[in-house]
C-alpha positions as CSV (number, residue, x, y, z in Angstrom):
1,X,0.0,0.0,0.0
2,X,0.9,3.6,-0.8
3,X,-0.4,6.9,0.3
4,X,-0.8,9.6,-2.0
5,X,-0.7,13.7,-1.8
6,X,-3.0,15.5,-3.7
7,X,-0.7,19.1,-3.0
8,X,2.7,17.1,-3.7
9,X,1.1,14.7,-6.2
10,X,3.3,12.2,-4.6
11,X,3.2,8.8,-3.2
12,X,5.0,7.5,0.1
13,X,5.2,4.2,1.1
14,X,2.4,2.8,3.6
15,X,4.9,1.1,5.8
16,X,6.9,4.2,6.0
17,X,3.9,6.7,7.1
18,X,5.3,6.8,11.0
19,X,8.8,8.3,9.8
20,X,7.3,10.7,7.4
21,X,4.8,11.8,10.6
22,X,8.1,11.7,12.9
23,X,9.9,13.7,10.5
24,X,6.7,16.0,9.8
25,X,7.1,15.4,6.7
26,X,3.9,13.9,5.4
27,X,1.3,16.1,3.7
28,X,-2.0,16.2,5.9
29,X,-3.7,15.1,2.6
30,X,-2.6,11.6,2.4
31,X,-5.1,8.9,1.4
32,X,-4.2,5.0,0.9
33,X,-4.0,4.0,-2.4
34,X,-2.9,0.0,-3.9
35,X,-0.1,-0.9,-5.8
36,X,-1.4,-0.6,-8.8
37,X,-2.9,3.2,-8.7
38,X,0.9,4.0,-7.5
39,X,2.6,1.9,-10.0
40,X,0.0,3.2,-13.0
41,X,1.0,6.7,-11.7
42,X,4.4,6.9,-10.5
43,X,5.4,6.4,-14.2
44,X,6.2,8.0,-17.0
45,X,3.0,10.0,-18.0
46,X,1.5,9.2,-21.1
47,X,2.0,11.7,-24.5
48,X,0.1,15.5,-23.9
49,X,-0.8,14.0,-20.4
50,X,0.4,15.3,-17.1
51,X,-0.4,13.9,-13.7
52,X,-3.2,15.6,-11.7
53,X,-5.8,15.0,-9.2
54,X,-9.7,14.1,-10.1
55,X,-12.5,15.4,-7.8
56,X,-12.3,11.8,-5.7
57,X,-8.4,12.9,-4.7
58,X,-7.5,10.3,-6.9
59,X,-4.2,10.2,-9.3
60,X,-5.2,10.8,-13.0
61,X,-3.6,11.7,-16.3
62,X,-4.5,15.2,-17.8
63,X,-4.2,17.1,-20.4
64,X,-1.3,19.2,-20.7
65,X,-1.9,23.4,-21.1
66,X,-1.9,24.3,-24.6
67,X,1.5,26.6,-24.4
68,X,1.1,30.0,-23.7
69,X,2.0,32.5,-26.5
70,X,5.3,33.7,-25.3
71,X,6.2,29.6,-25.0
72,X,5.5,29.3,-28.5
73,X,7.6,32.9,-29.4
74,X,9.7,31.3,-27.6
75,X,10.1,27.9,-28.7
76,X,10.0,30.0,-32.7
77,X,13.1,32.1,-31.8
78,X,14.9,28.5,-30.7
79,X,14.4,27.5,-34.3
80,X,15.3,30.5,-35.7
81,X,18.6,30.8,-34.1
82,X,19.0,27.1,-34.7
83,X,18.5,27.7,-38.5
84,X,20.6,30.4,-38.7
85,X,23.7,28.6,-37.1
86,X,22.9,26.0,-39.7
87,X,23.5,28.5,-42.4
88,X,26.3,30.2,-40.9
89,X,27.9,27.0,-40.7
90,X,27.1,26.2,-44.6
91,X,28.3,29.6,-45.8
92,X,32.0,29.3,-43.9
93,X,33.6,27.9,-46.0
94,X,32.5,30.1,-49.0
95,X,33.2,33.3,-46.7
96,X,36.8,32.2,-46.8
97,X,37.3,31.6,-50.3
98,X,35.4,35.0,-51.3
99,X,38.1,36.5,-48.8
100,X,41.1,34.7,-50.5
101,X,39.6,35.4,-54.2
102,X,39.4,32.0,-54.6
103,X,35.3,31.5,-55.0
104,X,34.0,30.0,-58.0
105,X,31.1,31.6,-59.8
106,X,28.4,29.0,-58.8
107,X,29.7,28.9,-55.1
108,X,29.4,33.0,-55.3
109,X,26.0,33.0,-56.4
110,X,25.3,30.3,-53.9
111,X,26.6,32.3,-50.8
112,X,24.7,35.3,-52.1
113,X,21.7,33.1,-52.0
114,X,22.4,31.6,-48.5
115,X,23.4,35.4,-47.1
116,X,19.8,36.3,-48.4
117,X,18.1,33.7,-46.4
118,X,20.0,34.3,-43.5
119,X,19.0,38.1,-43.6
120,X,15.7,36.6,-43.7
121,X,15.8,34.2,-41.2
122,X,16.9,37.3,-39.1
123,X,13.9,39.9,-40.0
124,X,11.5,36.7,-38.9
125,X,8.3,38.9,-37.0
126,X,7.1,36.6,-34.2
127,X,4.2,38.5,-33.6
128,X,1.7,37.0,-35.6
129,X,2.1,33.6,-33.3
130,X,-0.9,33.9,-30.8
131,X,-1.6,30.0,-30.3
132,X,-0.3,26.5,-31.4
133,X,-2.6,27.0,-34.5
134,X,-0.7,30.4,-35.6
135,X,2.7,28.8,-34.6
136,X,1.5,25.7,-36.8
137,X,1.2,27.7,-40.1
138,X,4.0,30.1,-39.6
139,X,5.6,30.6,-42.9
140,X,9.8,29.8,-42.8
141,X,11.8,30.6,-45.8
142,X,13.1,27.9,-47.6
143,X,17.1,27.7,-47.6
144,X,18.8,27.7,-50.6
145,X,19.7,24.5,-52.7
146,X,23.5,24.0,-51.6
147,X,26.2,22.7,-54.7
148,X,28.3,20.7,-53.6
């Protein structure tokens, strides 16, 4: 047998409840639950779930939030910078041999292209993302086609 906390959604051992008591360490909210309940919910939750409580102060799996806007802004600027290391990365190369003089025609007009995207990828306006539905369609420009 297990107990479980509603406030610290966790469980504690049955046998243990005296120590946690001694201790003063046991929320006041405790009720006994079996073996299974705590091994159903002391795992992993389930995809979009979270663990919460139902009305009967039993464990249950929930739906997670939908993220808040500034999450999403948030998780959008992650890509973007991810992105644009990705480019600056592809381009190095390039940069060097346009330096040295040594840049074909076809890799010029490549790196022109890739410098274009990454100015792009840099005036990106978050602002439109609102909800997951906004931050679903947001348009990304395409990267260039690299020659190799």
């Amino acid at each position: 047998m297990y107990l479980f906390s509603k406030t610290t959604l966790g469980f504690y051992p049955a046998a243990d409840k005296q120590a946690y008591i001694s201790a003063g360490t046991l929320p006041d909210d405790v009720i006994e639950v079996d073996d299974n309940v705590r091994d159903t919910y002391n795992a992993q939750a389930p995809v979009g779930k979270k663990l919460d409580v139902g009305s009967d102060g039993m464990p249950v799996w929930t739906d997670l939030p939908a993220p808040t806007a500034s999450e999403l802004i948030a998780q959008a600027k992650i890509k973007q910078t991810s992105l644009l290391t990705a480019a600056k990365n592809t381009i190095s190369v390039w940069q060097s041999e346009l330096l040295l003089g040594i840049i074909s025609d076809a890799d010029k007009a490549t790196l022109t292209a890739w410098i274009s995207y990454i100015k792009e990828l840099q005036a990106l306006d978050f602002s439109s993302i609102t909800d997951e539905a906004s931050y679903v369609v947001f348009v990304w420009p395409d990267a260039p086609e690299s020659s190799s």
